[in-house]
VEXVEXNU-586880 format. One record per atom (N, C-alpha, C): x, y, z; residue in three letters. Coordinates in steps of 0.001 Angstrom, whole numbers, padded with zeros to 6 digits, always signed. Layout:
residues N
XYZala/...
//
This chain:
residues 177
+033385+001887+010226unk/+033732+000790+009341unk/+032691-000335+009366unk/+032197-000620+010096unk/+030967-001839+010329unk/+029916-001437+009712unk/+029170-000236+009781unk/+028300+000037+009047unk/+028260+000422+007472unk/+030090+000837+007443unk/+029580+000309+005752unk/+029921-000833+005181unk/+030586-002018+006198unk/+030370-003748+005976unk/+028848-003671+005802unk/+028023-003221+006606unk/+026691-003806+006737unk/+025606-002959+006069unk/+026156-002005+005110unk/+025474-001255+004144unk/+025503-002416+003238unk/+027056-002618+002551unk/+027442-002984+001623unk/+026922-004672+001656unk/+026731-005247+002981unk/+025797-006883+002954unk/+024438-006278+002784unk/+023890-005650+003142unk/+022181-004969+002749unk/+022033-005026+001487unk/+022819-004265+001110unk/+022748-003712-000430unk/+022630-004964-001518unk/+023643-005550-001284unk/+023651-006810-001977unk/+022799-007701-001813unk/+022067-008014-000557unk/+021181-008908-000455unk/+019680-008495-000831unk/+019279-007032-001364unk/+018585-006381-001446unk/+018483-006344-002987unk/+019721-006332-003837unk/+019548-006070-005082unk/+019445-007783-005954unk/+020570-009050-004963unk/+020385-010170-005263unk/+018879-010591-005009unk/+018155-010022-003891unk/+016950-010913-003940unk/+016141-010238-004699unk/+016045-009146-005526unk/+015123-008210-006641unk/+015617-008977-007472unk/+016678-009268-007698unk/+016777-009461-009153unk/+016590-011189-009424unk/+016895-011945-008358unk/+016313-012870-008138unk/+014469-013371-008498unk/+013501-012421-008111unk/+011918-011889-007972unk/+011893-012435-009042unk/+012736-011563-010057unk/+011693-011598-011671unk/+012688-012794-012644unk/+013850-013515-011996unk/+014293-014721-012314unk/+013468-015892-011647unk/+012893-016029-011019unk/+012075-017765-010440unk/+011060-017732-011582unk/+010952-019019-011969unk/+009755-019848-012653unk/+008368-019915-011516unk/+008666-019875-010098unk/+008206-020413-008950unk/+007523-019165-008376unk/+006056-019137-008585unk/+005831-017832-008069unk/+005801-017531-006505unk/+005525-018799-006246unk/+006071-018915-004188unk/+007237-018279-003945unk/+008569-018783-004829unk/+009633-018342-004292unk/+009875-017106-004677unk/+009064-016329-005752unk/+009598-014772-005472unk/+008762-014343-004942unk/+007625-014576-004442unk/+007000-013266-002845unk/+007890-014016-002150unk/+008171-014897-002095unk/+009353-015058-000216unk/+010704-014316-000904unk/+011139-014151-001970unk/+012480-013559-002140unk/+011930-012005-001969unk/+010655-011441-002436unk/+010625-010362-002198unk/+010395-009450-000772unk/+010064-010459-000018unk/+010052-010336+001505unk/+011244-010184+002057unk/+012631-010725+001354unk/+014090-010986+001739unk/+014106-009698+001615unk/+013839-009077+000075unk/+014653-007899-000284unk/+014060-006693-000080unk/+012266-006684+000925unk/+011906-005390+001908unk/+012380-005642+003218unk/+012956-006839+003585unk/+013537-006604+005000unk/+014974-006254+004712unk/+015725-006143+003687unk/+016917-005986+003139unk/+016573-004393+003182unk/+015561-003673+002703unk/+015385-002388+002397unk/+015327-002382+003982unk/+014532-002304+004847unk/+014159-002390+006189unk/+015777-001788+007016unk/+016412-003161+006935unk/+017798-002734+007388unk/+018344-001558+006846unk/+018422-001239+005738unk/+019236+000038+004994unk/+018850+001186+005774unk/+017145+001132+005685unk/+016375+002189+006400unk/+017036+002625+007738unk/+017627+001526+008249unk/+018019+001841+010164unk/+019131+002429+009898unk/+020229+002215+009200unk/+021378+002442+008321unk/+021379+004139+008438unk/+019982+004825+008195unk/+019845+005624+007793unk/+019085+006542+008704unk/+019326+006169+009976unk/+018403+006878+010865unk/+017375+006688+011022unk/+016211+006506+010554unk/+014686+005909+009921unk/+014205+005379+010783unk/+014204+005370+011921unk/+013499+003774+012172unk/+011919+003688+011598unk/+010911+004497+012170unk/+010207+004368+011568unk/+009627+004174+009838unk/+010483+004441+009123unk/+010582+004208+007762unk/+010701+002476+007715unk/+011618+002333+008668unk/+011696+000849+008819unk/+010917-000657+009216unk/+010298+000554+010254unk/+009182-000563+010598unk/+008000-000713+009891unk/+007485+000592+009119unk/+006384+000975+008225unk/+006688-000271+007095unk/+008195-000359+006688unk/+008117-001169+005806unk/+007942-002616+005927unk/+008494-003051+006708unk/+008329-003990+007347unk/+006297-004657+007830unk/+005887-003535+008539unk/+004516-004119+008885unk/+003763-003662+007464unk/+003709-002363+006715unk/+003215-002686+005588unk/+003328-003544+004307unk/+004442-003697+003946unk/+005040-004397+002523unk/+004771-005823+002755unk/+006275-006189+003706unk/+006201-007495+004044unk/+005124-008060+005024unk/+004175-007033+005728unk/+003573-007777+006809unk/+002366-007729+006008unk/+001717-006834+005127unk/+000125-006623+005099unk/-000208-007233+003025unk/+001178-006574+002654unk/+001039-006308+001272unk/+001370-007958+000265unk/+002492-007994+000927unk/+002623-009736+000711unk/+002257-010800+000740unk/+001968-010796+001777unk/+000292-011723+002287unk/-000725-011605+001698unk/-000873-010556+000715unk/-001994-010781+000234unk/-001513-010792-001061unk/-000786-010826-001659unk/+000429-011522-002786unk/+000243-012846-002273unk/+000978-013240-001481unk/+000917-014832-000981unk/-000460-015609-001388unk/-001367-014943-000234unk/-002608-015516-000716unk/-003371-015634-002298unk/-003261-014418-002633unk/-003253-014894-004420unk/-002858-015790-005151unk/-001464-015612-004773unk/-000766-017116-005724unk/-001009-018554-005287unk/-001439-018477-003903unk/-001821-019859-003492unk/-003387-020252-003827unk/-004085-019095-003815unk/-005548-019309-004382unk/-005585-019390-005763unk/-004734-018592-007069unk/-004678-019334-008009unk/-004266-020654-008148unk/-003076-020895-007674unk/-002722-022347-007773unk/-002135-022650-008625unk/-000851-021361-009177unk/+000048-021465-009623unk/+000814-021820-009539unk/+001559-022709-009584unk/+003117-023298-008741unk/+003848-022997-009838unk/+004031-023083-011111unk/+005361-022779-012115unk/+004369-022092-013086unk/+005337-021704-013530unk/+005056-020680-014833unk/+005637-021471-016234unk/+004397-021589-017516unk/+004877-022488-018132unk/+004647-021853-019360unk/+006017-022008-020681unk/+005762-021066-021284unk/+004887-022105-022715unk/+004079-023178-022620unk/+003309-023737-023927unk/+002665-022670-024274unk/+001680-021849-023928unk/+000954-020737-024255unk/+001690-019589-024760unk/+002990-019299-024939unk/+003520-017792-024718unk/+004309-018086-025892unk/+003908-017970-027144unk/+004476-017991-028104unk/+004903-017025-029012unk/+005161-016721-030385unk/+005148-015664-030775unk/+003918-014943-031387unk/+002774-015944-030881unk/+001095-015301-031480unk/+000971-014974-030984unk/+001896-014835-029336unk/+000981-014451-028119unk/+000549-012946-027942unk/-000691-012276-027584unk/-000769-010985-027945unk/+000475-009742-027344unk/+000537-010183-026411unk/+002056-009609-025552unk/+002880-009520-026564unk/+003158-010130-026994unk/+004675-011136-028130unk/+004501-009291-029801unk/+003515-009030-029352unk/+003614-007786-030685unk/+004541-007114-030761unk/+004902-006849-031999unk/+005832-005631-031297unk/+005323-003934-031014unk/+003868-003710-031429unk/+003535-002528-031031unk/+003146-002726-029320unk/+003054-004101-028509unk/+003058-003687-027090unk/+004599-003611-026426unk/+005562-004161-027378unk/+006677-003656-026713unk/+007265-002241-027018unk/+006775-001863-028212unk/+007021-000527-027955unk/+006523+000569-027238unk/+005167+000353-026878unk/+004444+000709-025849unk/+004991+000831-024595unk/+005577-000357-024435unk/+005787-000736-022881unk/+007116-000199-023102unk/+008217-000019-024034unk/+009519+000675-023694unk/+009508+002103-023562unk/+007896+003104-024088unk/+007241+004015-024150unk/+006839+004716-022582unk/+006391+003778-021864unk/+006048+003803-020661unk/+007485+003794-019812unk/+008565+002771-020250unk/+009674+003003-019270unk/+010635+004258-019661unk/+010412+004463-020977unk/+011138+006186-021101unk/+010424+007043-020061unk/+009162+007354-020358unk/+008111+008228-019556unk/+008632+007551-017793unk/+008647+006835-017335unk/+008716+006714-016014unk/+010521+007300-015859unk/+011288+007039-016617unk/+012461+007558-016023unk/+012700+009183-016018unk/+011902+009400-017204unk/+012071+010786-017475unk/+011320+011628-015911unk/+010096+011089-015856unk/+009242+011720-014753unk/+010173+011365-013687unk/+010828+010540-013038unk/+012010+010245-011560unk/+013211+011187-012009unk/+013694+011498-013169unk/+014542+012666-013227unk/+014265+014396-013216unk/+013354+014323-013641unk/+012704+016009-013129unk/+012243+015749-012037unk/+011434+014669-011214unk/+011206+014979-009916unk/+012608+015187-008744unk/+013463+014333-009524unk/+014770+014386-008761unk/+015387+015716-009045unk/+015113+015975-009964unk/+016000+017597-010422unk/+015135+018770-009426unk/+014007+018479-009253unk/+013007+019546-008588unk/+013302+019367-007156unk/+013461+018356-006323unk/+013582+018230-005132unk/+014941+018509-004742unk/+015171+019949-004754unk/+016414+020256-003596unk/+015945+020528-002429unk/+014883+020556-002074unk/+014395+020548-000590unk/+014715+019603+000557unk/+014979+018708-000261unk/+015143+017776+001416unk/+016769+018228+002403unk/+015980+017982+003244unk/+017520+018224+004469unk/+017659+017231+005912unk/+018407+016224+005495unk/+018673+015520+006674unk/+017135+014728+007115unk/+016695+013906+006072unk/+015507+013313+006494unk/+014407+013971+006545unk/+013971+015226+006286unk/+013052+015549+006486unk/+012433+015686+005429unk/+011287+015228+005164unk/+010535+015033+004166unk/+010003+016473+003224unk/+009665+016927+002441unk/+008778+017964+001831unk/+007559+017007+001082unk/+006309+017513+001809unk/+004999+016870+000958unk/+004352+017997+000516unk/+003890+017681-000701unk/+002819+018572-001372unk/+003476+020054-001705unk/+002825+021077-001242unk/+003094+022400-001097unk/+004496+022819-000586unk/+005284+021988+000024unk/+006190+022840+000848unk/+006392+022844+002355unk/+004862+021837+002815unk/+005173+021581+004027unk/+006126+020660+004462unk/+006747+021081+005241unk/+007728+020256+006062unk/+007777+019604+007289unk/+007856+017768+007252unk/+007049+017084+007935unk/+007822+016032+008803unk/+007996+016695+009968unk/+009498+016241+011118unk/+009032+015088+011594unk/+008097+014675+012082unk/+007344+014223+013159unk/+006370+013232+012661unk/+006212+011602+013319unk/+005673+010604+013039unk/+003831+011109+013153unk/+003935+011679+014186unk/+002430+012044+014378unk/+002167+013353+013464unk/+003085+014446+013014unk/+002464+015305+011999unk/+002361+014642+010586unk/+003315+013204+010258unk/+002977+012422+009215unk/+001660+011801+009317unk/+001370+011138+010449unk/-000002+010544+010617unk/-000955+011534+009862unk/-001305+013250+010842unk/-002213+013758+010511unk/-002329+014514+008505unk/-001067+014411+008138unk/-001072+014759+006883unk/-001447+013733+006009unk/-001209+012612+006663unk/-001632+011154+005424unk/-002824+011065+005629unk/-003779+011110+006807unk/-005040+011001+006989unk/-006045+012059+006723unk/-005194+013513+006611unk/-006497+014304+006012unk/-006084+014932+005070unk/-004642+015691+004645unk/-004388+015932+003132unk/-004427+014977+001791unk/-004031+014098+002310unk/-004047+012714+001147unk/-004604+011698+001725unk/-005979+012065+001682unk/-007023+010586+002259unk/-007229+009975+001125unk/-007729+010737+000619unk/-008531+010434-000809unk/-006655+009128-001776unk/-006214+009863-001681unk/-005039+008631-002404unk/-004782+007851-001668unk/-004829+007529-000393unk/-004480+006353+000725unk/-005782+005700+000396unk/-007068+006260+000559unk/-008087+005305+000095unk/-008442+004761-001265unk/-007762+005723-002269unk/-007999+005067-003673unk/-006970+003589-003806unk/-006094+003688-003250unk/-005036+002928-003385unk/-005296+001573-002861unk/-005663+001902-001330unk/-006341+000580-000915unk/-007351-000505-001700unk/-008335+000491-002320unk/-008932+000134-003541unk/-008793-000461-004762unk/-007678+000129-004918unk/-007453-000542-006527unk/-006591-001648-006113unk/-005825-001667-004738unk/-005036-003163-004618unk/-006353-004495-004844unk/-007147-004084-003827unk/-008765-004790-003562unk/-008725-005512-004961unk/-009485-003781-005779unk/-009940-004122-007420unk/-008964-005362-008006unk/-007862-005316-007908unk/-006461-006207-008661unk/-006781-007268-007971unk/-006610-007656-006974unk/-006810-009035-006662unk/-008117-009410-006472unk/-008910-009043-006618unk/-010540-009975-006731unk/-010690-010379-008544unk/-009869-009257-009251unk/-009812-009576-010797unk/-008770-010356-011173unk/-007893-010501-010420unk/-006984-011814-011046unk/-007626-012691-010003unk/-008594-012690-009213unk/-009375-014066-008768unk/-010108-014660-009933unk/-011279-013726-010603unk/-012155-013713-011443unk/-011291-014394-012658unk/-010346-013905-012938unk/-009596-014512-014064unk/-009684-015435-014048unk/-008819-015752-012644unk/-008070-017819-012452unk/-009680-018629-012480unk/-011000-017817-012191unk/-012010-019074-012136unk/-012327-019239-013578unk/-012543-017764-014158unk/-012637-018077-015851unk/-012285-019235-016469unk/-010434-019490-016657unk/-009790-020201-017434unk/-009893-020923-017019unk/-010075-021169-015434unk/-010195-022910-015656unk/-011670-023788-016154unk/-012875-022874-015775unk/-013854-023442-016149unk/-014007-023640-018038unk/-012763-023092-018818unk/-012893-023315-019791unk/-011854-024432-020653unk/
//
């Protein structure tokens, strides 16, 4: 009985502080709400046997990934979000990019439902990567993330890099203009 009191406080504080994220004007206060709602995931994770799932999230998301969210928004020097600019000229404001973009969220649900329809493999936590291997063990995860999928652990690192040195480049643009 306690643990599904303390599913059911996770859950909620997990889905209030997401949905919270993309309600603030304040871009400070949603990386700190989104920090609420990966240590909210964090807990679920233990919930769930996981620990390590838990702590991964924890030192990656909120410890490595946020922080450098954080630091962005404080090096732009955004404090509110203001909508004088965001009108109906605004190029966003088209309606061929919202159909685009409702284009993209069909395509993403569709792709999470055949992957969900395809994965009857899992059993009791244990992961299936790639081919079929089956991956019990923190250290046989280590050696599969580091030499089957290097190449995507390092592209990834990369393009976070690429994203935030280009919304640096941005914020010096506009203001020098």
């Amino acid at each position: 009985m306690p643990e599904t009191i303390t599913f059911y406080v996770l859950s909620a504080l997990a889905i209030g502080a997401s949905a919270l994220v993309i309600g603030q004007r304040n871009p400070m206060y949603s990386v700190m709400l989104l920090i609420a709602s990966f240590g909210a995931l964090s807990g679920l994770y233990i919930l769930l046997d996981a620990p390590f799932v838990a702590v991964a999230q924890i030192i990656i998301y909120a410890g490595a990934i946020m922080v450098l969210f954080l630091f962005v928004v404080m090096l732009l020097n955004a404090p509110q979000e203001d909508g004088a600019g965001w009108d109906r000229l605004h190029p966003l404001r088209q309606p061929g990019v919202a159909r685009f973009g409702l284009l993209l969220a069909l395509l993403l649900v569709t792709q999470l439902g055949w992957a969900l329809a395809r994965s009857t493999s899992l059993d009791q936590g244990v992961g299936v990567l790639g081919g079929g291997a089956v991956v019990s063990s923190v250290r046989e995860l280590g050696r599969v993330l580091f030499t089957d999928y290097m190449f995507a652990f390092e592209a990834t690192s990369v393009l976070i890099l690429v994203a935030m040195v280009g919304a640096v480049v941005l914020a010096r643009q506009e203001g020098k203009s």
